[in-house]
C-alpha positions in Angstrom: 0.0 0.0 0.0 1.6 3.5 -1.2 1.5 6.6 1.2 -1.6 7.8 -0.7 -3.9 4.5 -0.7 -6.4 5.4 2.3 -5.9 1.7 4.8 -8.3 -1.0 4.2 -8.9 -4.3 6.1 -11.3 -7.2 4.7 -13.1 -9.2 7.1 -14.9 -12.7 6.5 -16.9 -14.4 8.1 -17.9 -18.4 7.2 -21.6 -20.2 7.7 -22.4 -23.2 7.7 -26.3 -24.2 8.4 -27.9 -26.9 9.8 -29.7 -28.7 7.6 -33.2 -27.3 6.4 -31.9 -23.9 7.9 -30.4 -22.3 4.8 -33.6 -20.5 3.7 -33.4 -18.6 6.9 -29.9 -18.2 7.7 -29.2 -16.6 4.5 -32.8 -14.3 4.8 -30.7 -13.5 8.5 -27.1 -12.7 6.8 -28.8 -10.7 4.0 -30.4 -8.2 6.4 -27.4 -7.9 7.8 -25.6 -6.6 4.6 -28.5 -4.5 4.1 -27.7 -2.7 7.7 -24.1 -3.1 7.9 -23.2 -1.4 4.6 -25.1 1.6 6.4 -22.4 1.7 9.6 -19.7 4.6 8.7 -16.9 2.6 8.6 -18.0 0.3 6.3 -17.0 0.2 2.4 -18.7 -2.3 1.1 -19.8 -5.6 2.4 -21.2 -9.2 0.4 -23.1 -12.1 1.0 -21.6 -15.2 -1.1 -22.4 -18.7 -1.5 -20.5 -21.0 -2.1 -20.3 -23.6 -5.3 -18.4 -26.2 -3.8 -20.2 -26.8 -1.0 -24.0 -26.5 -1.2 -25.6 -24.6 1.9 -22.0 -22.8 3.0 -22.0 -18.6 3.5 -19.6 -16.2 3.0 -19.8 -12.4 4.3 -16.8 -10.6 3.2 -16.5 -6.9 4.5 -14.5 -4.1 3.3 -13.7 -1.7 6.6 -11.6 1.8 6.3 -9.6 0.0 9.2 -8.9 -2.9 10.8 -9.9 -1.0 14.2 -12.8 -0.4 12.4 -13.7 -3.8 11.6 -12.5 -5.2 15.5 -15.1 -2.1 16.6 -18.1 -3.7 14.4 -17.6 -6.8 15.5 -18.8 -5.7 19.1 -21.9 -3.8 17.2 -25.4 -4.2 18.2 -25.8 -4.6 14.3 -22.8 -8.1 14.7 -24.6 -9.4 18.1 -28.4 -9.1 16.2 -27.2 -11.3 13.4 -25.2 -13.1 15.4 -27.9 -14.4 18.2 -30.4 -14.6 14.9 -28.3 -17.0 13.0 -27.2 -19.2 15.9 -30.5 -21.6 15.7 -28.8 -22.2 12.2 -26.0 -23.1 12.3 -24.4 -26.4 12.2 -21.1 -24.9 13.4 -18.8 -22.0 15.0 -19.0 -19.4 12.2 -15.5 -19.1 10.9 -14.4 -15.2 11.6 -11.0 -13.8 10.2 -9.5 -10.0 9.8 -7.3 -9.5 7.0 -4.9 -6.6 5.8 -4.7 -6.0 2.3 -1.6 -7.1 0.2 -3.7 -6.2 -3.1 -7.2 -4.9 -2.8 -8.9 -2.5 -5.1 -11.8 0.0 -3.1 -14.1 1.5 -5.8 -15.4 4.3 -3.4 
């Protein structure tokens, strides 16, 4: 990143749902996009799933700084989605915080 790139720092965040719960868990993680690419901070944010394994979530969240994304995650917005989506899941969502090496912002 050159001196004039503003910081960036891409969050993800895995799901995998129980079974019969994907309808729901992905109605939960899309209203979460909705709100979340409302917070400040945020640049973008993107609700993905996956092709290689039928039912699996992806959110991956563009933040203007890692102490930005570590600040959401303690959000009423993360702990909404967070207590909705529990009843479906099959497993520990799978959270990581990344700094960019090469990662184009288009705002």
């Amino acid at each position: 990143m050159t001196a004039d790139e503003p910081e960036l720092a891409v969050m993800t965040a895995r799901f995998d749902p129980r079974a019969g719960s994907e309808e729901p868990l992905m109605a939960v993680l899309a209203r979460y996009v909705v709100i979340t690419r409302r917070a400040p901070a945020c640049r973008n944010v993107d609700l993905l799933a996956s092709a290689a394994h039928p039912g699996r979530l992806l959110l991956v969240a563009k933040w203007e700084s890692a102490a930005a994304a570590r600040t959401h995650l303690d959000s009423a917005e993360m702990a909404e989605m967070a207590a909705a989506a529990v009843p479906h899941l099959a497993t520990r969502p799978e959270v990581d915080l990344y700094d960019t090496v090469s990662a184009h912002d288009l705002h």
